[in-house]
TORKOL-4160 file (C-alpha; in steps of 0.2 Angstrom, whole numbers, padded with zeros to 4 digits, m for minus):
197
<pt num="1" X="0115" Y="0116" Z="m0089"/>
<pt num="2" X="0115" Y="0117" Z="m0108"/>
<pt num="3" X="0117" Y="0100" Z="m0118"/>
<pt num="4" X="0124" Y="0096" Z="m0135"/>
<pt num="5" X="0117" Y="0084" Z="m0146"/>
<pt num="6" X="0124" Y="0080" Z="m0163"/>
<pt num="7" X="0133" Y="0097" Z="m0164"/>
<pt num="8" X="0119" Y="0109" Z="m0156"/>
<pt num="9" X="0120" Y="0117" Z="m0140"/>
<pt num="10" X="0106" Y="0120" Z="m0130"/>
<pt num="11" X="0093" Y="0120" Z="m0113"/>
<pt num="12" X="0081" Y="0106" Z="m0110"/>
<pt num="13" X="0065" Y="0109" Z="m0103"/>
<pt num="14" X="0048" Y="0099" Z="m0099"/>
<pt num="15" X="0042" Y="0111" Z="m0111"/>
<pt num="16" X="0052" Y="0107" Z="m0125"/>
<pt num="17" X="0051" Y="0087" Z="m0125"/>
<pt num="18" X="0039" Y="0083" Z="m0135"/>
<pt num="19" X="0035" Y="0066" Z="m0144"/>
<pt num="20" X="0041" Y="0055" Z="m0126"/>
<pt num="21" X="0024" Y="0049" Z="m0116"/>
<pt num="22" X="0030" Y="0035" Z="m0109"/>
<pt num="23" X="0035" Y="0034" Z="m0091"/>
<pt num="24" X="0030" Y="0053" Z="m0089"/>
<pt num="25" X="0019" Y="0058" Z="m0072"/>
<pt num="26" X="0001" Y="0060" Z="m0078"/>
<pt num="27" X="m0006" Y="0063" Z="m0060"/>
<pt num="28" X="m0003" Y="0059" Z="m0041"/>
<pt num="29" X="m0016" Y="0055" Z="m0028"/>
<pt num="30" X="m0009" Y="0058" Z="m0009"/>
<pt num="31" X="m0020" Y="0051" Z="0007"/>
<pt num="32" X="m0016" Y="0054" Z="0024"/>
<pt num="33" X="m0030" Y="0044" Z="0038"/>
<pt num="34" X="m0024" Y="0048" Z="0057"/>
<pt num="35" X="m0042" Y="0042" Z="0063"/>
<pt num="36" X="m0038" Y="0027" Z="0073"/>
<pt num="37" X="m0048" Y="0010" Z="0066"/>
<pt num="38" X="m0046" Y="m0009" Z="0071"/>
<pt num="39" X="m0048" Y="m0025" Z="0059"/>
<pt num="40" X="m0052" Y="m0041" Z="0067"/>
<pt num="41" X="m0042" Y="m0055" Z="0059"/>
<pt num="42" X="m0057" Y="m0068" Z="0060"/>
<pt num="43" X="m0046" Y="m0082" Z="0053"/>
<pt num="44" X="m0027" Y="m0086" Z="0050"/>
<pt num="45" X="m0025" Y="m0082" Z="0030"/>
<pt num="46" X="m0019" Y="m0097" Z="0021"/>
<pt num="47" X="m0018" Y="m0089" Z="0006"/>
<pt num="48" X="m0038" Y="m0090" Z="0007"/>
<pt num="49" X="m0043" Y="m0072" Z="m0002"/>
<pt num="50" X="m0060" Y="m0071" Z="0009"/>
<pt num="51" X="m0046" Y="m0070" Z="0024"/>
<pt num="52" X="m0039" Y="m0052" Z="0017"/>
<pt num="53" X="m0047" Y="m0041" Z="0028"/>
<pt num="54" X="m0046" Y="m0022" Z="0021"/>
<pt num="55" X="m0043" Y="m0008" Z="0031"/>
<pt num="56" X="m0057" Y="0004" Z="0022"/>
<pt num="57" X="m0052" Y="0018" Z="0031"/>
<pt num="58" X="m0036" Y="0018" Z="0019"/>
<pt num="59" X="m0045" Y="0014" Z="0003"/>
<pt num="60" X="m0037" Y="0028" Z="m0011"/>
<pt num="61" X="m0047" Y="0031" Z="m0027"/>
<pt num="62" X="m0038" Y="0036" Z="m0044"/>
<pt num="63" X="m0047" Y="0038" Z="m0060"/>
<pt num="64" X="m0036" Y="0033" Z="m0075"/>
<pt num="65" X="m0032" Y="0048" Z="m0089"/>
<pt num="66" X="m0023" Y="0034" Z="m0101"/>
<pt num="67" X="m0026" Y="0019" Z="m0107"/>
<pt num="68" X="m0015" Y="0005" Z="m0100"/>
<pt num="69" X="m0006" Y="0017" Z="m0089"/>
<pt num="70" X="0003" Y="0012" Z="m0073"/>
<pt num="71" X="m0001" Y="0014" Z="m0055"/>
<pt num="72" X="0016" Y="0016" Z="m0043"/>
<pt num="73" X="0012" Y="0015" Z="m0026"/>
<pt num="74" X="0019" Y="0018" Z="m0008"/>
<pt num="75" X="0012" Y="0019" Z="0007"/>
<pt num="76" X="0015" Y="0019" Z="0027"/>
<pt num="77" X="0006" Y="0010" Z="0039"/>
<pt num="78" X="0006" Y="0016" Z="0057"/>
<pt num="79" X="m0001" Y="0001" Z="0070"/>
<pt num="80" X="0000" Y="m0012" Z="0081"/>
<pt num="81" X="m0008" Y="m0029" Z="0085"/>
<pt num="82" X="m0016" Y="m0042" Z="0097"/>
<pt num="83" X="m0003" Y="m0054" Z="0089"/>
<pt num="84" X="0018" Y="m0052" Z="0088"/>
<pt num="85" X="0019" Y="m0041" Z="0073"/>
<pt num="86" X="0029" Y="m0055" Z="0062"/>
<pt num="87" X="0012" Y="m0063" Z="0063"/>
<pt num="88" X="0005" Y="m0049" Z="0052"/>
<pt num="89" X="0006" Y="m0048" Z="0034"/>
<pt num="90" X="0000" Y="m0036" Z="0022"/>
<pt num="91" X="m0009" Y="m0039" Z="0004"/>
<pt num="92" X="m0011" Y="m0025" Z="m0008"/>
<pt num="93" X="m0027" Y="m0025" Z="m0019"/>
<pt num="94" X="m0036" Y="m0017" Z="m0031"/>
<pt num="95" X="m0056" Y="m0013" Z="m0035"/>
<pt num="96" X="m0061" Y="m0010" Z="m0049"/>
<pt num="97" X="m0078" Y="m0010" Z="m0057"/>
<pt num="98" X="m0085" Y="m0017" Z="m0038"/>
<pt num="99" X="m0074" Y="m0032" Z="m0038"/>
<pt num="100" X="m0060" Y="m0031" Z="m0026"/>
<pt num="101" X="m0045" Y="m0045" Z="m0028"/>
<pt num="102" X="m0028" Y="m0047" Z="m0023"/>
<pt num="103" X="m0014" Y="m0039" Z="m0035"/>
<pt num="104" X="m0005" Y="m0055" Z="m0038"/>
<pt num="105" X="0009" Y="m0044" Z="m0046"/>
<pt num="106" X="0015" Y="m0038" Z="m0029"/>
<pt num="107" X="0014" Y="m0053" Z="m0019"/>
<pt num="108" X="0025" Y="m0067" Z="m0016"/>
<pt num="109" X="0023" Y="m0082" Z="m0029"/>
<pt num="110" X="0013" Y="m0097" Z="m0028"/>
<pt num="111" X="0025" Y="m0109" Z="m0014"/>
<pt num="112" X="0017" Y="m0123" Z="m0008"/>
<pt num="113" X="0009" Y="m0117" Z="0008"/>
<pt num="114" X="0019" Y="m0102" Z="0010"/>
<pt num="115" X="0008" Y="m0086" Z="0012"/>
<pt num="116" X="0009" Y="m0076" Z="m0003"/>
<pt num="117" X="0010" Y="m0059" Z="0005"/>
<pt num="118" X="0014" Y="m0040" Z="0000"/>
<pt num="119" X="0026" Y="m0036" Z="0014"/>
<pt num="120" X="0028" Y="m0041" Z="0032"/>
<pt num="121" X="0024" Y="m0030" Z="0048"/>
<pt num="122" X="0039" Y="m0022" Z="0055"/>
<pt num="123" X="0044" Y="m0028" Z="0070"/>
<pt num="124" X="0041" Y="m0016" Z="0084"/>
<pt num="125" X="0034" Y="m0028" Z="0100"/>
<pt num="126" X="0040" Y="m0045" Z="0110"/>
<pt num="127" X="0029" Y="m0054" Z="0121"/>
<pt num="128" X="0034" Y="m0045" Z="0135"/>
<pt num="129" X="0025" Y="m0026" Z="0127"/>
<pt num="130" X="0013" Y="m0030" Z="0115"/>
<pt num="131" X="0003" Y="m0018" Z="0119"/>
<pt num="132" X="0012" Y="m0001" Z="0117"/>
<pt num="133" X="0027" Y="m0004" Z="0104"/>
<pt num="134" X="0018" Y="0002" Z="0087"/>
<pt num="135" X="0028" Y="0002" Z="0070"/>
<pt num="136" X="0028" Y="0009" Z="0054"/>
<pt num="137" X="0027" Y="m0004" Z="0040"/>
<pt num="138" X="0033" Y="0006" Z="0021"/>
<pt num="139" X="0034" Y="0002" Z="0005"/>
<pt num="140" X="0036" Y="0012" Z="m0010"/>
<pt num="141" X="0038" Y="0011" Z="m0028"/>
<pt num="142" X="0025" Y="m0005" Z="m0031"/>
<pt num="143" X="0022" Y="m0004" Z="m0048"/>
<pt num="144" X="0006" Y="m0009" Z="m0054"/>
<pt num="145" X="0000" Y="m0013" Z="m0072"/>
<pt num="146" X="m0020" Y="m0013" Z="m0072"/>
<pt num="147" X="m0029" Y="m0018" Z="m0091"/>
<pt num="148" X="m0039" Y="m0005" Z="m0090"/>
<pt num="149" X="m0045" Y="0011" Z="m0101"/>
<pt num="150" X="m0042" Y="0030" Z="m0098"/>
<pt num="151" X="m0058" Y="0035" Z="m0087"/>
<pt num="152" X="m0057" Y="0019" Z="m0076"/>
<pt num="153" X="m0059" Y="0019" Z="m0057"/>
<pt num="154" X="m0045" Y="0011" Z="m0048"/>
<pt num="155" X="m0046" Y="0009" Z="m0030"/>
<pt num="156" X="m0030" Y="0001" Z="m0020"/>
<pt num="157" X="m0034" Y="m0008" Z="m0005"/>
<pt num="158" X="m0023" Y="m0012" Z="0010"/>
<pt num="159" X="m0027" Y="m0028" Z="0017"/>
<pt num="160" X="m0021" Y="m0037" Z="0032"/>
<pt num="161" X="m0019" Y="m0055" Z="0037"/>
<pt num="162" X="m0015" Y="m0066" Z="0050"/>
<pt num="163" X="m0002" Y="m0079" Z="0046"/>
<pt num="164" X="m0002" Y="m0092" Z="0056"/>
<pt num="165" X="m0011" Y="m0082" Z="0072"/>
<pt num="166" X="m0029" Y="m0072" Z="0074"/>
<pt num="167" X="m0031" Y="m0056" Z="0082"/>
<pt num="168" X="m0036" Y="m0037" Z="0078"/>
<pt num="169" X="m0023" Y="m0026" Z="0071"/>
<pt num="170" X="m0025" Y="m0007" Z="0076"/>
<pt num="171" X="m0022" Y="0008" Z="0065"/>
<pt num="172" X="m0015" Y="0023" Z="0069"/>
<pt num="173" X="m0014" Y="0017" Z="0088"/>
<pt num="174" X="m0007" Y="0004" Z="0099"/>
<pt num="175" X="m0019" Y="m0009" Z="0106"/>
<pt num="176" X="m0020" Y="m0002" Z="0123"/>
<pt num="177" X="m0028" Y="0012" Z="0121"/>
<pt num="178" X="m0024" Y="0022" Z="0138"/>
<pt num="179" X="m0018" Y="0043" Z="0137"/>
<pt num="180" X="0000" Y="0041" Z="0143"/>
<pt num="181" X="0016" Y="0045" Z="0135"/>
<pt num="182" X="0021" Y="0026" Z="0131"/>
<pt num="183" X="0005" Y="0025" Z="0120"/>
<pt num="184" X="0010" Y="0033" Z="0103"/>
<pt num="185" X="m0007" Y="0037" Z="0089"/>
<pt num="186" X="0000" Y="0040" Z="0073"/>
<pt num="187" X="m0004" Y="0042" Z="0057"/>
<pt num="188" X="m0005" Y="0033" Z="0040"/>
<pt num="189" X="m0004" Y="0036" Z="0022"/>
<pt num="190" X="m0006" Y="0031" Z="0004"/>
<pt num="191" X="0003" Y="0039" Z="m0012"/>
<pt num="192" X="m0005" Y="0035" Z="m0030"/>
<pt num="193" X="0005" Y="0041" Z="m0045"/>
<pt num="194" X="m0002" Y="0035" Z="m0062"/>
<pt num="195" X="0014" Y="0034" Z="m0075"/>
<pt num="196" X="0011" Y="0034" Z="m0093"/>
<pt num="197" X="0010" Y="0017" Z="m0102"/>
């Protein structure tokens, strides 16, 4: 649809823009795991970092191309635990240079004792069937803002924690693991798009 600007008439394309870098798409990263895995929540979290535990089988690697560029991210987790699923919270993190750490920007604030978490499990179980009720927790457009140069490897990290229980959270499976038709497998996935500064 031609456009007129300032008295001239014309097309806009991608082609023709030049001069505008910021917000554009510089690249996209896209992982889908349907192996199943397990996590075993050793400890209740407490806002205690050594009580992240990460789900390395969804670990998704970008290399920066610009300086101070952003990193958007989504993703859907496909699971089921031990414990009632409002019991599960989820922490996004970041490894970069072999130190991994919480992304404080997409967690809740400091609260008192509140637990400073990414998002919530969705709840898919009660205490009657906890066993074959699996949900799928989203998110998407988690923007995150790294100080870092182009050429940097980024790696985002799903963690899980237990909030005020202990268990094992199951990927891509339900926690009984038995071939019938109530016990869904599913699968899970990570998009990573870096946004120019």
């Amino acid at each position: 649809m031609p456009v007129t600007i300032n008295g001239t008439s014309g097309n806009i394309t991608a082609s023709s823009l030049t001069g505008v870098d910021t917000g554009k798409i510089l690249q996209v990263v896209s992982f889908v795991n349907n192996s199943p895995a397990s996590v075993a929540l050793s400890n209740t979290y407490n806002n205690n970092s050594s009580y992240i535990y990460y789900i390395s089988s969804m670990d998704t690697a970008i290399t920066t191309t610009q300086t101070n560029s952003k990193i958007l991210i989504s993703f859907n987790i496909f699971g089921e635990a031990t414990v009632i699923d409002n019991q599960i919270g989820f922490v996004l993190g970041s490894t970069i240079g072999g130190t991994t750490s919480p992304i404080d920007t997409l967690r809740g604030p400091s609260n008192g004792s509140r637990s400073r978490i990414t998002t919530i499990m969705n709840l898919g179980n009660n205490s009657g069937d906890n066993d074959s009720t699996p949900s799928t927790t989203s998110l998407s457009n988690l923007l995150y803002s790294p100080s870092q140069s182009s050429g940097t490897a980024i790696t985002i990290n799903i963690g899980v924690v237990g909030i005020s229980s202990t268990g094992t959270f199951y990927l891509n499976r339900t926690v009984y693991d038995g071939d019938g038709h109530a016990y869904e497998i599913g699968s899970s996935c990570v998009t990573l798009m870096e946004v120019a500064a």
